[in-house]
C-alpha positions as CSV (number, residue, x, y, z in Angstrom):
1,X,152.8,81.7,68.5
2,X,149.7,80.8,67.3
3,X,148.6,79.1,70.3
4,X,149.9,82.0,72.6
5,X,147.9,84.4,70.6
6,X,144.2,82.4,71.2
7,X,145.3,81.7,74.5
8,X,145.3,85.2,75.1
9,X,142.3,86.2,72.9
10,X,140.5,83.3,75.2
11,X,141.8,84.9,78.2
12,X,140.3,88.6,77.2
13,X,136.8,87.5,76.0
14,X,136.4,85.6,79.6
15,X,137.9,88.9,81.1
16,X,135.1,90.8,79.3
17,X,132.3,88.0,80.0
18,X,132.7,88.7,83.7
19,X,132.8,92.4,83.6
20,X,129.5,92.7,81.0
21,X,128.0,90.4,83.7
22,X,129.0,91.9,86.9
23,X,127.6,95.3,85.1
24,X,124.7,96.5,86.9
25,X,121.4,96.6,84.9
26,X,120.4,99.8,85.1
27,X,116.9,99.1,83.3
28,X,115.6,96.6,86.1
29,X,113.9,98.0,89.1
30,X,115.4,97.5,92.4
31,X,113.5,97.9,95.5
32,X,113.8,99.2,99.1
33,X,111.1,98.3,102.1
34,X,111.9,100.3,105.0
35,X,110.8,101.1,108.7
36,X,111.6,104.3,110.7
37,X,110.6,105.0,114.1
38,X,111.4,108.2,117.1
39,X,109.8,108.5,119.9
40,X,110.7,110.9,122.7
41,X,111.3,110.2,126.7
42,X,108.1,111.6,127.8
43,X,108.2,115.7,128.0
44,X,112.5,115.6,128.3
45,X,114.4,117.3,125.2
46,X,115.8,113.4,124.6
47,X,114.1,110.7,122.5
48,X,115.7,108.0,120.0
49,X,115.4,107.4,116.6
50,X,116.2,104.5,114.0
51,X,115.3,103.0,111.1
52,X,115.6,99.5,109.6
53,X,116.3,99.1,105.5
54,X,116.3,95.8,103.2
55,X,117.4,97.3,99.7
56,X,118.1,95.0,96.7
57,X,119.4,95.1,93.6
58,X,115.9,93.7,91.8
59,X,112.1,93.1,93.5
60,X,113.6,90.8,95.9
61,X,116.5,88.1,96.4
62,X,119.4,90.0,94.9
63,X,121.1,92.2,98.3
64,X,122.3,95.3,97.5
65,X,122.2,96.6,101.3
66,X,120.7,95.6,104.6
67,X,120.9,98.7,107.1
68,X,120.3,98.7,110.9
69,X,120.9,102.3,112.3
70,X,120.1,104.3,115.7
71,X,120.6,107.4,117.0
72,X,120.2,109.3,120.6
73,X,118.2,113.0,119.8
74,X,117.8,116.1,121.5
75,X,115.7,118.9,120.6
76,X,116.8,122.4,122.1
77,X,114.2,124.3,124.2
78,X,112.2,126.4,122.1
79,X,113.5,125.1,118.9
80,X,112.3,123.1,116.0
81,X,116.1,121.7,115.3
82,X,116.3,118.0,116.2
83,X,120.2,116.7,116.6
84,X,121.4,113.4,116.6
85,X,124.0,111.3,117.4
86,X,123.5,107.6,115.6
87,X,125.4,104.3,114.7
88,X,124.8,102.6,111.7
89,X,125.5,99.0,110.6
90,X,125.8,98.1,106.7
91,X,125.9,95.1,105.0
92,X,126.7,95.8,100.9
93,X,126.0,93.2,98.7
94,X,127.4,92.5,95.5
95,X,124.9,93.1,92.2
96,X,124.2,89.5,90.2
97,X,124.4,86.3,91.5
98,X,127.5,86.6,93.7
99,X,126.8,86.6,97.2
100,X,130.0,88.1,98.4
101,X,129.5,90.8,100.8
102,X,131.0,93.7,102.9
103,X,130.3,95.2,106.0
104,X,130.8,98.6,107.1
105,X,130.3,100.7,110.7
106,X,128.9,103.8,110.4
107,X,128.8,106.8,112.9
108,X,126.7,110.1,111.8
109,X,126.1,113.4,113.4
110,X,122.8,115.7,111.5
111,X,120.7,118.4,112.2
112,X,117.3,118.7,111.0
113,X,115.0,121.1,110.9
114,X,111.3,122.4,109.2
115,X,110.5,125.1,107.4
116,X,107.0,125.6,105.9
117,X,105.7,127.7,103.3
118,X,102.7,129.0,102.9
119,X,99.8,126.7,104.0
120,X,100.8,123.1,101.9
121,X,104.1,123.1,101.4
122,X,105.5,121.5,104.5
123,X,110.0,121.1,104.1
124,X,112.7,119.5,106.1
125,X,116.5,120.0,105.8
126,X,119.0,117.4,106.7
127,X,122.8,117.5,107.4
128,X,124.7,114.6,107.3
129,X,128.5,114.1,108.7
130,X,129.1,110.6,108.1
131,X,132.7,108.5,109.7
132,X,132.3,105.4,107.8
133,X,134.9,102.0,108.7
134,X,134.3,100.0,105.9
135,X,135.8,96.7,105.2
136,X,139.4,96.4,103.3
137,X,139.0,100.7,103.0
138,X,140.7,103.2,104.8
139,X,138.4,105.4,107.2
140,X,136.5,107.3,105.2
141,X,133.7,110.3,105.8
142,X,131.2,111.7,103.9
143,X,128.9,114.6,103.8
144,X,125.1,114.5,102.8
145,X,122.4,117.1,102.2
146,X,118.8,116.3,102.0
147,X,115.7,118.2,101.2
148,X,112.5,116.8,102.0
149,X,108.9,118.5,100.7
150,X,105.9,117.0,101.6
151,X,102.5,118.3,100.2
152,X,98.9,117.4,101.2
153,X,96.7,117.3,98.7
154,X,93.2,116.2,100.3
155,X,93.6,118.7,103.2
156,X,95.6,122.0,103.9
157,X,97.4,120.2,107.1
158,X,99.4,117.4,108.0
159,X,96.6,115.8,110.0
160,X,95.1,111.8,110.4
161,X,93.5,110.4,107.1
162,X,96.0,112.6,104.9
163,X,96.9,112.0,101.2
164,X,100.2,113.8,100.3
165,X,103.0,114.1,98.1
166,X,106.4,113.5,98.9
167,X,109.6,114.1,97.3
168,X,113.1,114.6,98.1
169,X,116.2,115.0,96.8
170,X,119.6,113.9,98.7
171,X,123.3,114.6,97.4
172,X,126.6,112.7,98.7
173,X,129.8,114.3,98.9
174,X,132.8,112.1,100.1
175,X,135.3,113.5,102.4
176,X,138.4,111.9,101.3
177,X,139.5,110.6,97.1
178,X,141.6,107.6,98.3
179,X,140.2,104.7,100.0
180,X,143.4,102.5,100.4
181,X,145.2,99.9,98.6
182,X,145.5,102.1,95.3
183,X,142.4,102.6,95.2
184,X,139.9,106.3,94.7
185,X,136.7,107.7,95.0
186,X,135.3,110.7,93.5
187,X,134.1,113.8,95.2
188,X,130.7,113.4,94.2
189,X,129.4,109.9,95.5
190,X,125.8,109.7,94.7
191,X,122.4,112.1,94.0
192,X,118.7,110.6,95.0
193,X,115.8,112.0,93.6
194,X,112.3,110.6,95.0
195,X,108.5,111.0,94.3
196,X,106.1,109.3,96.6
197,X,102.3,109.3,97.5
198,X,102.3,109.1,101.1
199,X,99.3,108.2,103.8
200,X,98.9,109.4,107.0
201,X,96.9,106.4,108.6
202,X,96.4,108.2,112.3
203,X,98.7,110.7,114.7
204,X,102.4,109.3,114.7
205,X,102.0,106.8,111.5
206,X,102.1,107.1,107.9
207,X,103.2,105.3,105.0
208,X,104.5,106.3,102.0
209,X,105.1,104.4,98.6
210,X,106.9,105.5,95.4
211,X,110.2,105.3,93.5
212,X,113.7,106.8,94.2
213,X,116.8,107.4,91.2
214,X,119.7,106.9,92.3
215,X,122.7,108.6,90.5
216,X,126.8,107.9,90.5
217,X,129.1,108.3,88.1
218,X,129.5,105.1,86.7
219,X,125.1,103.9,86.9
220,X,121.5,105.2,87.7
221,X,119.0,102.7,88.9
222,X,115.2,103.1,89.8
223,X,114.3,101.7,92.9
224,X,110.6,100.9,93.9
225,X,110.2,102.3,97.8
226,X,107.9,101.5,100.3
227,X,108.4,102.6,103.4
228,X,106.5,102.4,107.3
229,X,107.0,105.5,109.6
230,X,105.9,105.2,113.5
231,X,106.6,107.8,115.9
232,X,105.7,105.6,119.3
């Protein structure tokens, strides 16, 4: 009986060794380096756009995401509303020293569209309908809103050789609870909140580099950003 009952004590404390470790750390900072591009087909309403992400769990070395995504876009006549329709590849790592991954298909339909206030406070609003095929889950979809402010601070425009701030802030809403095989989601996937200085280095390229919390409802976790934006 005896035996049994350390067996099973030994059992439990393993258990729990595994889950404190595959925990994610919420006090180490992760980081993202990105690149974006668009560019338009010469003076037609058509262009393309995409944008290339290697996000890890810590500085470097520990894959939380690698992201290759691509989209046609149109831009009505006489409008400031860009659509598009874009494809998205994901590969999720696992946090720690596993390297067990899984890979997900991604289509996504968004508006977006600017709004400015006054003569510094340049927005842009985003909507997001995600269809998602992600490994071992039932098809899911989500829905994601995103408001983007950016704010010169050496000049009143958005012109060559311009300092500004940018922030955003992005909230996840998944379309479906169950994901298959017993298992659930909640409503409310994720919230981003981000502060940046960014650096308009000449017409059609800036960079931008600052730090992005990311919210569920099981962690938060800081991640440094840096991020390369080319319009060609």
């Amino acid at each position: 009986m005896q035996k049994r009952i350390l067996l099973s004590v030994t059992c439990i404390l393993y258990l729990l060794q595994n889950v404190v470790e595959a925990q994610i750390n919420e006090e180490k900072l992760g980081a993202w380096y990105m690149y974006f591009f668009n560019t338009t087909f010469k003076e037609s309403p058509w262009g393309v756009q995409g944008d290339l992400q290697f996000r890890n769990w810590n500085t470097a070395g520990d894959l939380e995401q690698l992201l290759l995504r691509g989209g046609i876009t149109y831009k009505p006549e006489k409008s400031d509303i860009k659509l598009t329709l874009g494809y998205g590849n994901v590969t999720t790592g696992t946090y720690g020293s596993e390297n067990l991954t899984t890979s997900e298909q991604r289509l996504y339909q968004e508006a977006l569209f600017p709004v400015k206030f006054g003569n510094r406070f340049y927005t842009n609003h985003r909507l997001r309908y995600e269809q998602r095929f992600v490994e071992n889950q039932d098809f899911r979809t989500r829905y994601r809103y995103n408001l983007f402010l950016n704010i010169p601070l050496n000049k009143a425009e958005m012109d060559d050789k311009t300092l500004y701030l940018a922030l955003y802030n992005e909230i996840f809403i998944n379309g479906q609870r169950n994901v298959g095989n017993g298992n659930s989601v909640e409503i409310f996937d994720r919230n981003r909140l981000y502060l940046a200085m960014g650096y308009i280095i000449k017409k059609g390229l800036k960079i931008q580099i600052g730090c992005m919390k990311q919210s569920t409802d099981n962690w938060q976790k800081s991640q440094f950003q840096f991020s390369y934006h080319q319009k060609i």
